[in-house]
C-alpha positions in Angstrom: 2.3 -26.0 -21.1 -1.5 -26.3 -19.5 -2.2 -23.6 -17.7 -2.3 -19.7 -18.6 -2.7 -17.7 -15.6 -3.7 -13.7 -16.4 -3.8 -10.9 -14.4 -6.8 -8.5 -14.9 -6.2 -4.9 -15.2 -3.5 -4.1 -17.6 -3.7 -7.4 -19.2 -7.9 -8.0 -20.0 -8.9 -4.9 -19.1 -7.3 -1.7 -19.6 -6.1 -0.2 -16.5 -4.2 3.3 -17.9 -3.5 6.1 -15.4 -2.6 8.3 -18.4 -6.1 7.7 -19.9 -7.3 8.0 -16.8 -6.4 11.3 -16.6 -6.6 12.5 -19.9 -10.5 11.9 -19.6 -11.8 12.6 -16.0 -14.4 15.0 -16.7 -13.4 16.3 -13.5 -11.1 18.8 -12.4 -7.8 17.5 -14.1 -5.8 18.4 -11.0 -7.1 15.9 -8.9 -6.6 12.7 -10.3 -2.8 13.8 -11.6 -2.5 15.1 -7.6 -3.4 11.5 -6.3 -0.7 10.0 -8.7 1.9 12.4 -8.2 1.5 11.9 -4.6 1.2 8.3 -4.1 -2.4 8.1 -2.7 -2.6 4.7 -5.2 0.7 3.2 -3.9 -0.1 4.3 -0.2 -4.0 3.7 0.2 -5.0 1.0 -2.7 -3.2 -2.1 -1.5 -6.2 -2.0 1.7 -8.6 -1.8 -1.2 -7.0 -4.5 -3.5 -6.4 -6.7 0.0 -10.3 -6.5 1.4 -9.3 -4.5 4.2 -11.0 -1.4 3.1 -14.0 -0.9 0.7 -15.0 1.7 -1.3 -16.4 3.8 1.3 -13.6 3.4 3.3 -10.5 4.0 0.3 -13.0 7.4 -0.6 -13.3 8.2 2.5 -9.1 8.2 2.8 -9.3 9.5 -0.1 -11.1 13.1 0.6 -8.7 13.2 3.7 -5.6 12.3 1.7 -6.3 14.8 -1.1 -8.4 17.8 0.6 -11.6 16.9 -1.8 -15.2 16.4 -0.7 -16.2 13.2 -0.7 -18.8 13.1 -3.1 -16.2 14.2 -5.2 -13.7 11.4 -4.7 -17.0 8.6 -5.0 -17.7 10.0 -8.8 -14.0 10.0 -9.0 -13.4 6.6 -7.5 -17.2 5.4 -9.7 -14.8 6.8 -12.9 -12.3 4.8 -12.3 -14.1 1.6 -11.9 -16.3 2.4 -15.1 -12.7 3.0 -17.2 -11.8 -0.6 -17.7 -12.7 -1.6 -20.5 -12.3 -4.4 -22.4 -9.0 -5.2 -24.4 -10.0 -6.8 -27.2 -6.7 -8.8 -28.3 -6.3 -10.2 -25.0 -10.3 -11.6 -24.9 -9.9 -13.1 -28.1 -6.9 -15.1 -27.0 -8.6 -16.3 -23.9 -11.0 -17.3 -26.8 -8.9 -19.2 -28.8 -6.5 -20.9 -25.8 -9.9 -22.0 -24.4 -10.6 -23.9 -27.2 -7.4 -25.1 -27.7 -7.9 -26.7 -23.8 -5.8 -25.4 -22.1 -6.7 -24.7 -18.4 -7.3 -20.7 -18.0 -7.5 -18.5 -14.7 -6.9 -15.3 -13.3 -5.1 -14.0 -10.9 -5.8 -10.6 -10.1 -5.1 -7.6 -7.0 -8.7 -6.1 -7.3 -11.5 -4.9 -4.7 -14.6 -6.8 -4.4 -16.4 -3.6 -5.7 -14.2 -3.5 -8.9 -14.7 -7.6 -9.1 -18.9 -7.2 -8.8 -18.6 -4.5 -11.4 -16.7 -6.7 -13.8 -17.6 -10.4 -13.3 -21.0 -10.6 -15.4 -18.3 -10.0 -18.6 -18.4 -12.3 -20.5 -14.3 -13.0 -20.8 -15.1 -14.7 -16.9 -16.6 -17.6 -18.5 -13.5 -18.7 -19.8 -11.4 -18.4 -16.7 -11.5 -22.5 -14.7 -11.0 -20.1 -11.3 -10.7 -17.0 -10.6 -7.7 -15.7 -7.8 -9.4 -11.9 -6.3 -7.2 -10.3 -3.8 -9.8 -8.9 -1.6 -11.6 -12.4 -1.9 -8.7 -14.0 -0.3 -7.2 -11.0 1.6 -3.8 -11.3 0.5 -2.1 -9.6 -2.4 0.6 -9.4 -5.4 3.5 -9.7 -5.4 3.0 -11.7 -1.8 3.5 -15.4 -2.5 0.4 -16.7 -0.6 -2.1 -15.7 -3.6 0.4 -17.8 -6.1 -0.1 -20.7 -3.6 -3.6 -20.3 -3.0 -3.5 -20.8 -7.1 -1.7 -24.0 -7.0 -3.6 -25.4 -4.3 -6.6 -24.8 -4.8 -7.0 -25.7 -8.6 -3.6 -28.3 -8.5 -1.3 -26.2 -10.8 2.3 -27.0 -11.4 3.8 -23.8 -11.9 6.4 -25.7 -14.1 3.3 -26.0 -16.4 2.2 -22.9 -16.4 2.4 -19.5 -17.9 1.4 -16.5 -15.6 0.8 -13.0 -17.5 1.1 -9.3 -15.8 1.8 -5.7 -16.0 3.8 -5.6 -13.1 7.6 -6.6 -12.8 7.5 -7.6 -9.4 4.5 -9.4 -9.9 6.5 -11.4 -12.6 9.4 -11.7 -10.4 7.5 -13.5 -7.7 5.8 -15.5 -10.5 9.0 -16.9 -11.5 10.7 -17.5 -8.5 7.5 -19.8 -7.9 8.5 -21.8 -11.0 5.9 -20.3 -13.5 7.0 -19.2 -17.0 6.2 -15.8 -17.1 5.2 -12.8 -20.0 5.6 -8.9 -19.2 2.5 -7.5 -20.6 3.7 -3.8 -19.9 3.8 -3.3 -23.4 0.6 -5.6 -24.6 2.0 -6.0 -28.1 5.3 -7.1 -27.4 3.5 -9.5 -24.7 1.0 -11.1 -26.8 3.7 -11.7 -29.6 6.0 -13.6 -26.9 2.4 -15.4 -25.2 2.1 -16.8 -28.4 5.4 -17.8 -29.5 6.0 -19.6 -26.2 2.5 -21.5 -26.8 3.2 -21.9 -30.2 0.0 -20.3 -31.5 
């Protein structure tokens, strides 16, 4: 195994809708009305793909959900201010960098969510770096797994890719890439490192 591939939110930062919610300092019935309704599953992939930025996905936001739209950008700037760091995952970038193996990530995120996060210091580690909106196709489309492979020469035989998402993983493997569910992080990290051997 040389390369480890890792998606962003969910697996080095902490993308959690429940948290999410939980802490707006909002009005609570807003962001639990744009999950319960699918605005995220509807509207997000034109984020994620490029195709929309942040005025635009607030802007369709206010319409989707009846809000005004200042109230949907300190929402939205919320959001992007949420993900934080998760410290297990960082430290194992840590130590599988200094162990040489070849790191990346592979990611669905906006290029306002990528500005806001790339100065981190975990980015240092990462040989490329895979942004949806940077390369306007997304998860679980094939095209971003091949931009991977050609662009940095992976063999997917030789590589591990880690995400949140099943269907994400299911693409993944059909590519060839071994692959860890990280939908519950501790479970994931025990089976990252027993199938690295660390």
């Amino acid at each position: 195994m040389k390369n480890i591939v890792f998606d962003l939110g969910g697996v080095v930062v902490d993308w959690n809708p429940e948290r999410l919610m939980q802490e707006y300092p909002g009005d609570p019935e807003m962001p639990l009305m744009l999950f319960k309704k699918g605005f995220f599953t509807s509207h997000w992939q034109d984020f994620d793909r490029g195709t929309a930025d942040q005025r635009e996905t607030v802007r369709r936001m206010s319409d989707f959900s009846g809000r005004h739209y200042d109230e949907c950008w300190d929402f939205m700037e919320f959001v992007k201010h949420s993900l934080r760091d998760i410290p297990e995952t960082q430290q194992l970038i840590k130590e599988l960098s200094a162990r040489g193996f070849r790191l990346f990530c592979l990611s669905n995120m906006s290029l306002d969510f990528y500005d806001y996060l790339k100065d981190r210091e975990v980015f240092q580690f990462f040989e490329g770096q895979i942004i949806s909106a940077l390369e306007k196709t997304i998860k679980p489309e094939k095209k971003i797994f091949e931009i991977l492979m050609e662009r940095y020469g992976v063999n997917s035989g030789e590589s591990v890719f880690i995400d949140d998402l099943e269907q994400n993983i299911r693409t993944a493997a059909e590519l060839g890439f071994h692959t860890v569910h990280f939908a519950d992080k501790e479970k994931g990290m025990r089976q990252l490192r027993n199938l690295l051997d660390c």
